[in-house]
Structure formats: C-alpha cells, structure tokens
C-alpha positions as CSV (number, residue, x, y, z in Angstrom):
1,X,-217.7,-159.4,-90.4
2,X,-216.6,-158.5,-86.8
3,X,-213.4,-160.3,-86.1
4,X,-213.0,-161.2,-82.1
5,X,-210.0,-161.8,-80.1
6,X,-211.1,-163.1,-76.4
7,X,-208.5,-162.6,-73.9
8,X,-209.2,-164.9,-71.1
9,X,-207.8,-163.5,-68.1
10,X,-208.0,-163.0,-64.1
11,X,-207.5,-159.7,-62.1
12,X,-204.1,-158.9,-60.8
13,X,-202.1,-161.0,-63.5
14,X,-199.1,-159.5,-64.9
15,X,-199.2,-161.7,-67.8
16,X,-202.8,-161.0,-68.9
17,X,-201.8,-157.7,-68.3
18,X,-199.1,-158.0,-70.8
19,X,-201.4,-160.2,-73.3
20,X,-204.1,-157.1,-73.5
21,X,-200.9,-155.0,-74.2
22,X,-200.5,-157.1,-77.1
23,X,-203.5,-157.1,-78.6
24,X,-203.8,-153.4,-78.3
25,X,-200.5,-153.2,-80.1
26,X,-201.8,-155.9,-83.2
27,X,-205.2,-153.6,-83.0
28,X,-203.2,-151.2,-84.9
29,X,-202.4,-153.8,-87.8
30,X,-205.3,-155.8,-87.8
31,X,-209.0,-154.8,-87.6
32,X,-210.6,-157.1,-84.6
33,X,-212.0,-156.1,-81.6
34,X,-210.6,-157.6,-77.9
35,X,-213.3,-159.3,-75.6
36,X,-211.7,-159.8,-72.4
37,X,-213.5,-162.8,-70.5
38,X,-212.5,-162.9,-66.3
39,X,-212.1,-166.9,-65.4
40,X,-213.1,-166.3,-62.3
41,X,-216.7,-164.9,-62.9
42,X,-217.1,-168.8,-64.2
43,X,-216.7,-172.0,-62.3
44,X,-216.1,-173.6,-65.6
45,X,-213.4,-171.6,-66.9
46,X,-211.5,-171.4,-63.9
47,X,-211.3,-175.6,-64.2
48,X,-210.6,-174.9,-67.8
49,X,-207.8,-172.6,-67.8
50,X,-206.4,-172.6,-64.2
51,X,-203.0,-171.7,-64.1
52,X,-202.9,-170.9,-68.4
53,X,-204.0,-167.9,-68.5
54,X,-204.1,-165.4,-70.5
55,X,-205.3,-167.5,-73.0
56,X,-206.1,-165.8,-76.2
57,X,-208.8,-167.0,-78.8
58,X,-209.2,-165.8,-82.1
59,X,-212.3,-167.1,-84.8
60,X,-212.7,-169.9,-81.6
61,X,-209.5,-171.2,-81.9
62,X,-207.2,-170.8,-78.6
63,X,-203.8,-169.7,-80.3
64,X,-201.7,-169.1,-77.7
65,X,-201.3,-169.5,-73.5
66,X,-199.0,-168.1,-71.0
67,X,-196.0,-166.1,-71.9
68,X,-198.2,-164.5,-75.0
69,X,-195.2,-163.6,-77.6
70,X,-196.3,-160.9,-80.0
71,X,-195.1,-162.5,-83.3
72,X,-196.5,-165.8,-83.1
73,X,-200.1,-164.1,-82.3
74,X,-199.6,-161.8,-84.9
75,X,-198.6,-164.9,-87.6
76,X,-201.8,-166.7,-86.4
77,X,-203.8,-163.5,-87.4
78,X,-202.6,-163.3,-90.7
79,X,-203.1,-167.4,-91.2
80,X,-206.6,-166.7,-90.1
81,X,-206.9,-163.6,-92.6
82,X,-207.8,-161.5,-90.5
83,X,-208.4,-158.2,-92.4
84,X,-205.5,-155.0,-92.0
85,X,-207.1,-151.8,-90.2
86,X,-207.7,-149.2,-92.3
C-alpha cells in the first residue's frame, strides 16, 4: 500500500516551505510519498484552510497546521504505522 502525506500549501509561504522540508526529512524514515495540493487552485480549500496552512494530512487525517514541528508529525506517523523506508 502507497502511504500519502498531502501538504496543503500556497506559493510564496515560508512555512509550507518549511513543512515540505519536513516531510522530505521523515521521507528518509518512513516510506510515503508527499502530494503537495496549492489552496489556491480551489475555491473550496482556500475557505477551508485560509490562513492554516500548511496543513499536513496523512491516511485523511489532518495532523498538524501552522508552525509544522518535526517530532509531533513524525509521532503521528508511527501511531498511524506507517511502514520504515527500506
């Protein structure tokens, strides 16, 4: 099974910039792939998530907003059991 991350994000963010650091960096403990989704391609995410992005979602579960912090993304990876990389 294909484990997905989406990174909802917007263009010129320093924080989704920082998120899709992140996930890069947990891509080389867990096996998932990153799906980054731009709010503002979709009227209904941009009334979604405003002003929370980067959101990130993992298994369809949003697990984190805002200031992403590495550890607490990482935890929620291996609650979800999310297989190591190999």
């Amino acid at each position: 099974m294909n484990h997905i991350a989406k990174l909802y994000m917007r263009q010129r963010c320093h924080l989704c910039e920082d998120a899709k650091r992140i996930l890069k960096e947990i891509q080389q403990t867990f096996d998932f792939s990153i799906v980054e989704v731009d709010i503002d391609k979709d009227e209904r995410l941009i009334e979604l998530y405003g002003i929370s992005i980067p959101v990130i979602e993992l298994e369809g579960e949003e697990i984190q907003s805002g200031i992403i912090n590495k550890n607490f993304v990482c935890k929620a990876f291996s609650e979800k059991k999310i297989p190591f990389s190999s």
